[in-house]
VMD Tcl script that builds the backbone (N, CA, C; Angstrom):
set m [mol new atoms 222]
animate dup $m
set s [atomselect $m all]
$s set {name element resname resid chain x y z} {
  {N N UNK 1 A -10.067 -21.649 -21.725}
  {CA C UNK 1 A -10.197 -20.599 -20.740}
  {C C UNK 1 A -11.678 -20.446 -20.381}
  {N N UNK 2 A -12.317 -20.391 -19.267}
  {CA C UNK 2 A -13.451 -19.854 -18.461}
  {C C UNK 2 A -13.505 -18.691 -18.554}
  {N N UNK 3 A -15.093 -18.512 -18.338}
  {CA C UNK 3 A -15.491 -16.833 -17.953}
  {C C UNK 3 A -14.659 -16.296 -17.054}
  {N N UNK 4 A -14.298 -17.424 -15.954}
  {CA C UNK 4 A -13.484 -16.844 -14.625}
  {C C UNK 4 A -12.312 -16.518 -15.297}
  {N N UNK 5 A -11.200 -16.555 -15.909}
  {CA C UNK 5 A -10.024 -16.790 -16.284}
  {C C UNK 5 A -9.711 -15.328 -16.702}
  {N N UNK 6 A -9.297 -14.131 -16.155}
  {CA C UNK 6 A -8.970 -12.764 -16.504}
  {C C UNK 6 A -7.335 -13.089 -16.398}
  {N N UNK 7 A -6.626 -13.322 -18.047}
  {CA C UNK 7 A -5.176 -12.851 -17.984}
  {C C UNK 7 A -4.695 -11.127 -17.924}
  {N N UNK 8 A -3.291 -11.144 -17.300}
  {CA C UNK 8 A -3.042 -9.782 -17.234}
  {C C UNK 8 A -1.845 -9.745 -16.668}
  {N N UNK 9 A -1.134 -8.721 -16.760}
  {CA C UNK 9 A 0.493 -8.541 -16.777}
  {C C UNK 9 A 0.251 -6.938 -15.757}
  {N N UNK 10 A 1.045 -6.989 -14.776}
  {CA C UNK 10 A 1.332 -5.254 -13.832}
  {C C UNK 10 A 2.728 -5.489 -14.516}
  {N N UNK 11 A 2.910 -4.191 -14.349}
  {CA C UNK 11 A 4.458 -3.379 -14.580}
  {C C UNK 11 A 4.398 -2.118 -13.520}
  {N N UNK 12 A 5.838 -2.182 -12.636}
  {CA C UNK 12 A 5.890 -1.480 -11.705}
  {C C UNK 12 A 7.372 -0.641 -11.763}
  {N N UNK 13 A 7.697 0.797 -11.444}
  {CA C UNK 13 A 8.456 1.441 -12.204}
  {C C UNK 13 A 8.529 1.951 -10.498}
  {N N UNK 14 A 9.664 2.115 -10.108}
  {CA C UNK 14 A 10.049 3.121 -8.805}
  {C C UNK 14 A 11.685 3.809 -9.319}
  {N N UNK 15 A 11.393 4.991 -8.728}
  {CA C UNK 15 A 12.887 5.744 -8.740}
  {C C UNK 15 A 12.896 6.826 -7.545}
  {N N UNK 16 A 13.830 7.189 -7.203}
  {CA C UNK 16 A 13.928 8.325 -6.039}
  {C C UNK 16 A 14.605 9.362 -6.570}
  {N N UNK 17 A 14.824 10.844 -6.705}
  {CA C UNK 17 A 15.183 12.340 -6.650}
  {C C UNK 17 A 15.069 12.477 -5.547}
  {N N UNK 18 A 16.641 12.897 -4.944}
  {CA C UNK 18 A 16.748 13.846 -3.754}
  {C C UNK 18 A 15.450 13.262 -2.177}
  {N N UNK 19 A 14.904 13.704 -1.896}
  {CA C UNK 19 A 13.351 13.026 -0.728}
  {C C UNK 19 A 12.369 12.882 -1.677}
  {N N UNK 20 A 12.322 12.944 -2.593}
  {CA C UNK 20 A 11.022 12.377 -3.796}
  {C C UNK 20 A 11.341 11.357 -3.625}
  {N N UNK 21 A 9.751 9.868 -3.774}
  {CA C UNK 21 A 10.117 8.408 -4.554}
  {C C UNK 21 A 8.938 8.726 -5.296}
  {N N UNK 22 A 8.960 8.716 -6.612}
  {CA C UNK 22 A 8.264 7.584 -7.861}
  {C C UNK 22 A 8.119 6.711 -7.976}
  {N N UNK 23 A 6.718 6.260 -7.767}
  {CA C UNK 23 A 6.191 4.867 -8.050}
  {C C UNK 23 A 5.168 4.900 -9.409}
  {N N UNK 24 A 5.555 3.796 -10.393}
  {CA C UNK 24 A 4.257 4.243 -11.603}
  {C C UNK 24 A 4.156 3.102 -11.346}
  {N N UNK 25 A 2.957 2.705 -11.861}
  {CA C UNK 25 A 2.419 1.371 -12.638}
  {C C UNK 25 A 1.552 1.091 -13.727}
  {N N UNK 26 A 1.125 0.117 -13.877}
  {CA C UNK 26 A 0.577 -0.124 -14.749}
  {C C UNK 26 A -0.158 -1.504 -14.942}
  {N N UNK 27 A -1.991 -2.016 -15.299}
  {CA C UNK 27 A -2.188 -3.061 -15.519}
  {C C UNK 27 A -2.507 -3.016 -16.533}
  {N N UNK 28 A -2.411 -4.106 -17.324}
  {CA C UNK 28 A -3.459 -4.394 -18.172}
  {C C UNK 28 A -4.338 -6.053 -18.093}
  {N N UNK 29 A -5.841 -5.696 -18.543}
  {CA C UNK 29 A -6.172 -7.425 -18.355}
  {C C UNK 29 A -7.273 -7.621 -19.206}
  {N N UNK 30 A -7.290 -8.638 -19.624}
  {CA C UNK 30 A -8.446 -8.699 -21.015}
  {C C UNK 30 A -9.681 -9.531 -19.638}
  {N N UNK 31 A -10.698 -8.947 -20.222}
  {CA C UNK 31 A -12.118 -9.430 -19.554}
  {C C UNK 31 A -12.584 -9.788 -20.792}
  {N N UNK 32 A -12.192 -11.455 -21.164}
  {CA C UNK 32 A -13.648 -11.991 -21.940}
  {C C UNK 32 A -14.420 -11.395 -22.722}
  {N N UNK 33 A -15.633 -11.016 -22.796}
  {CA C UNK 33 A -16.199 -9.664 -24.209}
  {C C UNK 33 A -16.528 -8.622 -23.518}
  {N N UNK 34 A -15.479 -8.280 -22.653}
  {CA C UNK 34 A -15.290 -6.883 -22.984}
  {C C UNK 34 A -13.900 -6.328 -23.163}
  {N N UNK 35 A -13.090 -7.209 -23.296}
  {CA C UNK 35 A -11.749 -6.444 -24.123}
  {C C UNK 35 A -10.429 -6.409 -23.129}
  {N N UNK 36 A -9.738 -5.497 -23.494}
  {CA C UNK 36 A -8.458 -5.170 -23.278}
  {C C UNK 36 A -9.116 -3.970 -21.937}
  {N N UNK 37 A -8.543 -3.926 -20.722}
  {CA C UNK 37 A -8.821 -2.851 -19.846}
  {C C UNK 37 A -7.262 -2.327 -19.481}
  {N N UNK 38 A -6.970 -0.972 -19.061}
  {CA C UNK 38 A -6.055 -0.533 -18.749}
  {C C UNK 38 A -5.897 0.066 -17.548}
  {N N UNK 39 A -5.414 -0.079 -16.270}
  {CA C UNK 39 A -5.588 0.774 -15.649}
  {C C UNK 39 A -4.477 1.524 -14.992}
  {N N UNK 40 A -3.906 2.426 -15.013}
  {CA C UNK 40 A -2.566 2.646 -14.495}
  {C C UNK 40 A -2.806 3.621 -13.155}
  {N N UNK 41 A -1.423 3.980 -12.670}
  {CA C UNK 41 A -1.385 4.178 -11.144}
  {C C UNK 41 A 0.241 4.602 -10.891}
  {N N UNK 42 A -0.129 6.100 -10.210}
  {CA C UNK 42 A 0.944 6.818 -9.715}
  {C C UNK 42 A 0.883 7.403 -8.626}
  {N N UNK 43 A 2.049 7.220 -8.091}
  {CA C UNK 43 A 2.223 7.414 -6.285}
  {C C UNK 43 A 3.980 8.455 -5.963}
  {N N UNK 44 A 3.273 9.413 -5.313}
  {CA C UNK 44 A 4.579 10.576 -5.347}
  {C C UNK 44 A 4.731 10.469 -3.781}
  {N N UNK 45 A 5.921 9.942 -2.873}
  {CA C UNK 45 A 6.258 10.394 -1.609}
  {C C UNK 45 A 7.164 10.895 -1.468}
  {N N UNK 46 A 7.322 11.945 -0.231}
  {CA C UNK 46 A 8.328 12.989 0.068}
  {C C UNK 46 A 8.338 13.083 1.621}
  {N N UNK 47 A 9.887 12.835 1.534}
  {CA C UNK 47 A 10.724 12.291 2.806}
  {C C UNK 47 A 10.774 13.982 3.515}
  {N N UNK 48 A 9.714 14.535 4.358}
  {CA C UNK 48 A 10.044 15.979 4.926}
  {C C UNK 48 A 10.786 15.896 5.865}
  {N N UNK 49 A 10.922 15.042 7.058}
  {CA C UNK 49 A 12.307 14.870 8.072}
  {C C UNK 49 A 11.694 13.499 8.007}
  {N N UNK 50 A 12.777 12.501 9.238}
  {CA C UNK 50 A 13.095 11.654 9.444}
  {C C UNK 50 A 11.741 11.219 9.952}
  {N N UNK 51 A 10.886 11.705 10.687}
  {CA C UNK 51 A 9.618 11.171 11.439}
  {C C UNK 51 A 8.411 11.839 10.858}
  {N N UNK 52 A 9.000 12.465 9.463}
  {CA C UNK 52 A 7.648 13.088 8.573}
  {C C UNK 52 A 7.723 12.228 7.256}
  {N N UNK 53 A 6.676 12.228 6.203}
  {CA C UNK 53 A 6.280 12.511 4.948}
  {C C UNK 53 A 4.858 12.032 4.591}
  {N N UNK 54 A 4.994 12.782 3.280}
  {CA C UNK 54 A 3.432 12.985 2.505}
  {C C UNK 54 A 3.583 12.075 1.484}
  {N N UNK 55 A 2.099 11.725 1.533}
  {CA C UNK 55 A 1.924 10.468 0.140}
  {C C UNK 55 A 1.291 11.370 -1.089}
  {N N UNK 56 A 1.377 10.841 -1.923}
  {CA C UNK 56 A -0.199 11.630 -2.871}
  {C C UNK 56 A 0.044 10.342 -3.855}
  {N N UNK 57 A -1.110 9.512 -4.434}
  {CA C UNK 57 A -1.405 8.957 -5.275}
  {C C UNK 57 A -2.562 9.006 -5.935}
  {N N UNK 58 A -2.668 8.524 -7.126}
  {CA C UNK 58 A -3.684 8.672 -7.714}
  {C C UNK 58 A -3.528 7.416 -8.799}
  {N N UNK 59 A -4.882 6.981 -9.435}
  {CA C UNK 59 A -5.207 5.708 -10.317}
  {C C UNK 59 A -6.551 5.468 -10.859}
  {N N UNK 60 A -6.393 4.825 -12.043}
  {CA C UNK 60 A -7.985 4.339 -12.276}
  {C C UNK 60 A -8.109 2.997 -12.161}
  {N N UNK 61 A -9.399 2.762 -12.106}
  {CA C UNK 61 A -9.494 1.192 -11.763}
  {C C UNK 61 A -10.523 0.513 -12.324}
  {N N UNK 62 A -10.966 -0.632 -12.595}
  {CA C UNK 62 A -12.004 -1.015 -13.459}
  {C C UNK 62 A -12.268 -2.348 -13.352}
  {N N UNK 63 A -13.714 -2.103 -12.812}
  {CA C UNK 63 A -14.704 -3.491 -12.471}
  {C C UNK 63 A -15.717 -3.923 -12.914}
  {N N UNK 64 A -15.439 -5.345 -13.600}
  {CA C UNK 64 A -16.897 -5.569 -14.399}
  {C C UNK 64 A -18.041 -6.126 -12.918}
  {N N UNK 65 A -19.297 -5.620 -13.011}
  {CA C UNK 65 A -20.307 -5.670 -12.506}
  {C C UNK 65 A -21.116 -7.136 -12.285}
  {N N UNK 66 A -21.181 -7.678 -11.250}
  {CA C UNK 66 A -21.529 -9.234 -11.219}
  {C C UNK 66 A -23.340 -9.456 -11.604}
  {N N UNK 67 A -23.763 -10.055 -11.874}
  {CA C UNK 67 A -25.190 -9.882 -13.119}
  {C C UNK 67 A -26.461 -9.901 -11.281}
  {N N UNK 68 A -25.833 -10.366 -10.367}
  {CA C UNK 68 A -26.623 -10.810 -9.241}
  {C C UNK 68 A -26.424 -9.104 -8.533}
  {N N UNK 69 A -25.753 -8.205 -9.107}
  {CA C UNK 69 A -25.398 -6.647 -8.107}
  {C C UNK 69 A -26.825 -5.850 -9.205}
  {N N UNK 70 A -26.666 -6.380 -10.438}
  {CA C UNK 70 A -27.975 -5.577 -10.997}
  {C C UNK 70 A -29.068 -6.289 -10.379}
  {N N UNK 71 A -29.247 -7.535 -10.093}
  {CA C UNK 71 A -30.990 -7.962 -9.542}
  {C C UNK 71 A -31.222 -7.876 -8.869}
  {N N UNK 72 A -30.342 -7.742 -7.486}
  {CA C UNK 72 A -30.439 -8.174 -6.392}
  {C C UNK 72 A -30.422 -6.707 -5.622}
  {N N UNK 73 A -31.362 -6.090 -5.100}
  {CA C UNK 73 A -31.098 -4.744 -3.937}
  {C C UNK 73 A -31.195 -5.381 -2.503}
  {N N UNK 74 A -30.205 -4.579 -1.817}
  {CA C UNK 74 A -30.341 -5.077 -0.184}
  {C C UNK 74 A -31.226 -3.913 0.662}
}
mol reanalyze $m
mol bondsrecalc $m
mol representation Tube
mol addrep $m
């Protein structure tokens, strides 16, 4: 395996209640020396009429830093 080579598995979970949908997820991915990262992710929509609805999601996310973004200013 290469530096480049980030393994990792998503898991994606949807269900609907009534005009609710549930969406979860979930990653995980090992970065080389720095480990196991987790980042998960949830998304709530609601069907208000036929030509309406609201989203709301929310998630964390996680990026290793390329060594040329610390030297380099534009």
């Amino acid at each position: 395996m290469t530096n480049y080579d980030i393994p990792g598995v998503f898991v994606e979970n949807k269900w609907t209640v009534s005009k609710f949908t549930f969406l979860t997820g979930v990653r995980i991915d090992h970065f080389g020396s720095f480990g196991w990262k987790v980042t998960p992710r949830l998304l709530v929509r609601a069907d208000l009429s036929p030509d309406t609805d609201i989203r709301f999601s929310i998630g964390k996310g996680y990026r290793i830093a390329h060594f040329l973004q610390k030297t380099l200013t534009c």
